[in-house]
C-alpha positions, 0 to 999 in steps of 0.5 A: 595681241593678247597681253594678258597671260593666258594659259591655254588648256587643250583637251580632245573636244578642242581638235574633235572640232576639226575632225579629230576623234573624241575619247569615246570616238578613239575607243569605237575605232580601236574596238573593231567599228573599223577594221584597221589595216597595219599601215606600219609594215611596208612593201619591202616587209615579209608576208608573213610580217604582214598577216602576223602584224594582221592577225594581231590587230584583229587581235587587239581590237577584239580584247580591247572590245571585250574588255568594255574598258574606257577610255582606251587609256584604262586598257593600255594602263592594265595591260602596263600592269599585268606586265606580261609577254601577252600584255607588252604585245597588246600595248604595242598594237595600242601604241601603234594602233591609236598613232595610225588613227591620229595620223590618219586625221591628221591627213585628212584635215590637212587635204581639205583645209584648203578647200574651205573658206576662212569662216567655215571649217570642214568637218571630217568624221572621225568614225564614218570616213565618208561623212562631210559636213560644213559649220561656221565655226572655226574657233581658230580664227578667232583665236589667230585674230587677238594674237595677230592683231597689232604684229608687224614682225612675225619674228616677235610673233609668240613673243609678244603674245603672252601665251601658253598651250598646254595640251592632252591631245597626241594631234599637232593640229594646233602647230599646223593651224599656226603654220598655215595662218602665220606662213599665209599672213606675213607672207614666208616661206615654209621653212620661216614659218616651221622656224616661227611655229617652233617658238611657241610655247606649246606642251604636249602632256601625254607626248606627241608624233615627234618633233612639228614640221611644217611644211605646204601639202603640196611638197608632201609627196617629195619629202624624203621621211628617213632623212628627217629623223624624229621629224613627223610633216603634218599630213604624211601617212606612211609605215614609218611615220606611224612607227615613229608616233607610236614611240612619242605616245605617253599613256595617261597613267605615266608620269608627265615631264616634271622639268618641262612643267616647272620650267613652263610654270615658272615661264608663266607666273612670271607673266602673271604676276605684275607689281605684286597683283596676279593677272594671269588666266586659265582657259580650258578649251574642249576640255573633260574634267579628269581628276588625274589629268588636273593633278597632272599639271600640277597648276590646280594645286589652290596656292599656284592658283591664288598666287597669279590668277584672276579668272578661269574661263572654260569650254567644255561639255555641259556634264562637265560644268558641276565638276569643273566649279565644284573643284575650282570652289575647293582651290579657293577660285570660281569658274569666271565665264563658261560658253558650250562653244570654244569660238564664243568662248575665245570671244570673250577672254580679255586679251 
């Protein structure tokens, strides 16, 4: 188990190596390189529903192209900002569009996973569906492996990890990651394991596709959606699912849950401080330096810092590094190690 305090900082390059699109990806897709289908409408909707919600997405890829803003979170900011009949329309497509991009990943990771072997992931790409290709780092793996190590109970599993998540991704990847792995290694059911995974302290910044159930890819297609509410399964793809993540959608420029933060931040330098002397660890994984982002949270402000941490650990694209030690350097802390991979990374974080 990790008996460090660790808190855990995911960005888009964490979930990117499962498949899911990166920033730059997400925004390829959006501009017209696939041209999307509103899966949202159903059967039972007009036709004239179906081609208007058509034309509009054609629409909305098209100005969204012509913009040339990105990440696609600037588009949706500016279109906030015009505040007109027009640019309400478009923010809606965005919602909805980026939902059904996400689910869509999310689906096509949950029926292969269990066609790859434990020391290899399958990564599906996000921008040319057909492409396959195999590599054996399943970062993971490797991070299940310290949290598991010396549990019996699995009850006491997130408990006696002392763990947080706090992530920029809409994706529940790493919620099923932990269903698939808990459920397998303790032997439960569906239901024990969903229970489980919905102790984990895990915060989705910019929200996410409703509440996490977990469930085996197997039961999928007998899942009655409608009577489960705000509840998305990982790997369903249907109009209403896509609606229902639409909604939980945050766009950056938001204001984030300031009470979820503090009660998390609280939560956590609790575990941090031991007799007086700061244990805690910040771990950033497939994370892009964003000065917005870091305000975001709240936790890089230097006197939260200097009160409970020891050591910042990091994973991120090697344009980041500069930014990333230059900003830690004017909080008064240094870039303790820092690995291009997340797996090597997780492998040397004291646990």
């Amino acid at each position: 188990m990790i008996n460090v305090p660790t808190l855990f900082i995911l960005g888009a390059g964490a979930s990117a190596d499962y498949g899911f699109p990166t920033g730059e990806q997400l925004w390829r897709i959006l501009a017209g390189q696939q041209v999307l289908s509103p899966l949202w409408i159903s059967g039972s909707e007009s036709r004239f529903g179906t081609e208007y919600e058509q034309k509009q997405l054609s629409y909305f890829q098209s100005e969204l192209k012509k913009s040339q803003l990105s990440p696609v979170d600037r588009f949706a900011e500016m279109m906030d900002k015009r505040n007109s009949p027009n640019s309400k329309e478009l923010i809606r497509f965005w919602r909805l569009a980026v939902a059904q991009v996400i689910l869509t990943s999310e689906s096509r990771h949950a029926h292969s996973f269990e066609n790859v072997s434990y020391n290899e992931k399958l990564v599906l790409d996000p921008v040319e569906p057909n492409a396959r290709t195999i590599s054996a780092t399943p970062w993971f793996s490797e991070l299940f492996t310290k949290m598991a190590r010396g549990i019996t109970d699995p009850e006491e599993f997130f408990s006696a990890n002392k763990v947080q998540f706090w992530t920029f991704n809409y994706d529940r990847l790493l919620e099923q990651m932990f269903f698939y792995s808990i459920r397998a290694t303790f032997e439960l059911s569906d239901e024990k394991a969903d229970a489980i995974v919905k102790s984990a302290k895990i915060w989705h910044i910019h929200g996410t596709f409703g509440e996490f159930y977990g469930c085996d890819q197997s039961t999928l297609d007998s899942i009655n959606i409608a009577a489960l509410r705000n509840r998305v399964p990982y790997g369903f793809l249907n109009g209403r699912a896509i609606k229902i993540a639409a909604d939980g959608i945050h766009f950056a420029h938001e204001p984030v849950d300031e009470e979820r933060r503090e009660s998390l931040w609280e939560e956590w330098f609790k575990m941090a401080v031991r007799n007086g002397e700061k244990q805690g660890i910040i771990a950033f994984l497939g994370f892009g330096f964003d000065q917005n982002n870091l305000t975001k949270m709240d936790l890089l402000a230097g006197a939260k810092l200097e009160a409970c941490v020891k050591g910042v650990y990091a994973s991120l694209r090697g344009s980041q590094f500069p930014q990333v030690e230059e900003y830690l350097n004017t909080i008064g802390l240094g870039l303790r190690n820092r690995r291009e991979g997340i797996r090597e990374l997780l492998q040397i974080i004291p646990n």
